[in-house]
N, C-alpha and C positions, 0 to 999 in steps of 0.2 A: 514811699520809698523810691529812692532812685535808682537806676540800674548803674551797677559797676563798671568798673575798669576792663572786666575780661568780657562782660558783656557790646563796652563800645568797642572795646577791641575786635571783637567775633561781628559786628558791621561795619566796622573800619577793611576787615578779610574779602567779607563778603562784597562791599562796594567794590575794590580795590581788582577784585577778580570779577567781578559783573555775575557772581554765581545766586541766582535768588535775591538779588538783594533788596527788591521789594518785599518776598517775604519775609526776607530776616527783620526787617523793619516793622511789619504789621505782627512780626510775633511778640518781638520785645518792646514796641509799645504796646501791644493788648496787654502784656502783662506788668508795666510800668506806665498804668496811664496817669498818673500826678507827676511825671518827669517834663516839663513844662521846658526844658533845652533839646530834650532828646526829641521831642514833638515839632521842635520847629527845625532843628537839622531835618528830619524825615517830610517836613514840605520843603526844604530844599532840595532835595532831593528828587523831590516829586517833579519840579522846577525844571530841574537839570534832565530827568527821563524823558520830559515832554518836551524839551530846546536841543538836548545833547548839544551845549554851549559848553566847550574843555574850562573856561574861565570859573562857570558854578562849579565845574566837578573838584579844580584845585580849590576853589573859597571851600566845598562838604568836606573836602579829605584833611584842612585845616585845621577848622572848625569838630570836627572829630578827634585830631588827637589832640587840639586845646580840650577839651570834655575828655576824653581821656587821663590825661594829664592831671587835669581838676581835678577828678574821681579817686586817684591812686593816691594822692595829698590828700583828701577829704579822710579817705579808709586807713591812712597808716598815721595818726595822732589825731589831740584837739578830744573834744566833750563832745565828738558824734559819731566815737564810737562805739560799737555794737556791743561788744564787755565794756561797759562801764568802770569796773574794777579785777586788773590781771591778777590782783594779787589772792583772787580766788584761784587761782587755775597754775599755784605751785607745785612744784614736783612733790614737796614732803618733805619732811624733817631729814634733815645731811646725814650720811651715814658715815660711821666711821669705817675705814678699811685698814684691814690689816695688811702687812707689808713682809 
C-alpha cells in the first residue's frame, strides 16, 4: 500500500519547517515500505541533509507535492479504490415527509 495524500502532506510540513524531518521520514517509510516513490524522495532528502544544496531542497519540495498531487487523483476515482462498490454504503430507502 502506498502512503496517502495527508500522509505526504505531514512530510511535505515537516520538511518545510525542518521539525524532525528525518524522523517523519523513517516513520512513514517503516510503515510504507513497498512505496517505491516515497523511498527515493527520502534519499533525496538524505542528499540534500548531508550537501544543504537549496537547489535539492526546491527539486524534494517539488517532487513532494508532484506525489501529493498523484495520491489525491489516485484516492478520489478510477478501479483503486478502497470501496470497490459505494453503492453499498447508501443511506436507505427515501423517506417520505410530511409537510
Amino acid at each position: 500500500m502506498n502512503a496517502s495524500a495527508g500522509v505526504i502532506e505531514e512530510i511535505l510540513a515537516a520538511v518545510e519547517s525542518w521539525k524532525n524531518a528525518e524522523k517523519t521520514f523513517s516513520d512513514f517509510v517503516a510503515r510504507y515500505p513497498k512505496d517505491e516513490e516515497l523511498l527515493r524522495i527520502q534519499k533525496l532528502y538524505r542528499a540534500f541533509s548531508s550537501s544543504q544544496d537549496e537547489k535539492q531542497l526546491s527539486e524534494l519540495k517539488i517532487r513532494l507535492k508532484k506525489l501529493q498531487l498523484a495520491r489525491k487523483i489516485e484516492s478520489s476515482g478510477g478501479g483503486d479504490l478502497m470501496l470497490k462498490d459505494r453503492r453499498k454504503f447508501s443511506a436507505g430507502p427515501k423517506k417520505e415527509y410530511e409537510d
